[in-house]
C-alpha positions as CSV (number, residue, x, y, z in Angstrom):
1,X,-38.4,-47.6,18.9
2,X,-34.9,-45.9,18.7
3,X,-32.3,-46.6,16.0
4,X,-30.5,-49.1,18.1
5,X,-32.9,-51.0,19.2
6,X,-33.8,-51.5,15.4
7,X,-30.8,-52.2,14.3
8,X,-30.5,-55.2,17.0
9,X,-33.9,-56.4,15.9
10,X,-32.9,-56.5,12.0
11,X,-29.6,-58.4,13.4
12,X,-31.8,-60.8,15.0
13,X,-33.7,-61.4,12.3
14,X,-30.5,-62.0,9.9
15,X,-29.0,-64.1,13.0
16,X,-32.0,-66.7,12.6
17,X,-31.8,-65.8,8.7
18,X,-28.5,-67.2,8.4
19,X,-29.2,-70.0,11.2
20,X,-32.3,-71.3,8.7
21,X,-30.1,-70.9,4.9
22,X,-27.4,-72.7,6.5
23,X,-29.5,-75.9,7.5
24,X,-31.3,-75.4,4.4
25,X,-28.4,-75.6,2.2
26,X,-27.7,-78.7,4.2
27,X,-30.5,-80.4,4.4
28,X,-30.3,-81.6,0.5
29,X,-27.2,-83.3,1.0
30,X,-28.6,-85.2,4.5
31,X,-31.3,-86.6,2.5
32,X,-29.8,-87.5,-1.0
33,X,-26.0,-88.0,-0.7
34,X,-25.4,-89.5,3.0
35,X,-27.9,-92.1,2.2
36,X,-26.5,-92.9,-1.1
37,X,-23.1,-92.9,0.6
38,X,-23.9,-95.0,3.4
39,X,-26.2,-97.8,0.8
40,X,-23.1,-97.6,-1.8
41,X,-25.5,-96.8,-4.4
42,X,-24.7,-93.7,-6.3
43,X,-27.9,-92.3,-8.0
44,X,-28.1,-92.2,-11.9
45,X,-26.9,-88.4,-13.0
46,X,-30.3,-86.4,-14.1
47,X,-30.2,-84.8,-16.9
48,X,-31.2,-81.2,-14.8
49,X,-29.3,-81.3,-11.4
50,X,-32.6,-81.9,-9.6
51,X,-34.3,-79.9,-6.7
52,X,-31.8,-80.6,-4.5
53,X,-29.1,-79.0,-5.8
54,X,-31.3,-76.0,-6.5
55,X,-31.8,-75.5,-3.3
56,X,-28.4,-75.4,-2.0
57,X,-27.2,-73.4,-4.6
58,X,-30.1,-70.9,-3.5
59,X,-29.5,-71.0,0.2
60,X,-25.5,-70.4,-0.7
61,X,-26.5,-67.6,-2.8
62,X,-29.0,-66.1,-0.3
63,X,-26.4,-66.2,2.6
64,X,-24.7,-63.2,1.3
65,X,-26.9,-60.6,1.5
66,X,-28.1,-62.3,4.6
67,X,-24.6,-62.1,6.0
68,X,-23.7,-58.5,4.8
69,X,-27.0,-57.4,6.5
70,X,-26.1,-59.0,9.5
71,X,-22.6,-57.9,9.8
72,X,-23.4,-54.2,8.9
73,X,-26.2,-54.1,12.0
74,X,-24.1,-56.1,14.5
75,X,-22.9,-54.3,17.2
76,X,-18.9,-54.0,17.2
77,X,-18.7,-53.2,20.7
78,X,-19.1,-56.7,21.6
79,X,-16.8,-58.5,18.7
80,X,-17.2,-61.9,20.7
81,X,-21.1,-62.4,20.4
82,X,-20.3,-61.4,16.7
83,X,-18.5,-64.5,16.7
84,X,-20.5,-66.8,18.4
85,X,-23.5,-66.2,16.7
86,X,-21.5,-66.6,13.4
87,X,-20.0,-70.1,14.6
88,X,-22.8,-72.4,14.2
89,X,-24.1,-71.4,10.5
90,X,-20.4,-71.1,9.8
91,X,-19.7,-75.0,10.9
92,X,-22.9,-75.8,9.1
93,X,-21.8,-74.4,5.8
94,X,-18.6,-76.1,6.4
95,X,-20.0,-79.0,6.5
96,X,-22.2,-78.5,3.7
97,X,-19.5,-78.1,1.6
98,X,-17.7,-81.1,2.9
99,X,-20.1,-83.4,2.1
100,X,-20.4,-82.4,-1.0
101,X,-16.9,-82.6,-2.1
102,X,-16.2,-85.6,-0.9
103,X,-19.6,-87.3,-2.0
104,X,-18.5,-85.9,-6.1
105,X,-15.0,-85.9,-5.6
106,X,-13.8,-88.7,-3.3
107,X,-16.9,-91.0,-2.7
108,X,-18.2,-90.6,-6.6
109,X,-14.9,-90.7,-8.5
């Protein structure tokens, strides 16, 4: 196995890596704020921010050595499939955040 061919194998690997954070730091919010935003009833505050919230925060803070690994094996030759490959955990991060803010900031407040 040449160098290359390594390299597009690690960038695979990150591709999916950052495809699977992305949803993950998702998923939380699909299952404890869009249900309590669609039943109108806001869940009592813990006292710890629960497992949920853990979980995103992890899968934020994992993207970025996910991401740096996979921008540093991409292949710059083709900047375009860069981009498309970047576009869906992109959107889904997105909309990770938007969720959130608007579940604590317009929805909660």
């Amino acid at each position: 196995m040449d160098l290359s061919e390594r390299r597009r194998q690690i960038n695979g690997f990150s591709t999916i890596g950052l495809v699977v954070l992305s949803l993950t730091a998702l998923l939380p919010l699909l299952v404890i704020a869009v249900p309590a935003m669609f039943s109108g009833q806001i869940p009592q505050p813990e006292r710890d921010e629960g497992t949920g919230a853990h979980i995103f925060q992890l899968s934020i803070a994992l993207l970025m050595p996910v991401g740096l690994v996979f921008l540093a094996t991409a292949d710059w030759e083709h900047p375009m499939g860069i981009a498309r490959r970047l576009a869906f955990p992109t959107a889904i991060v997105i909309l990770a955040f938007a969720i959130l803010y608007y579940f604590e900031h317009v929805y909660g407040g």
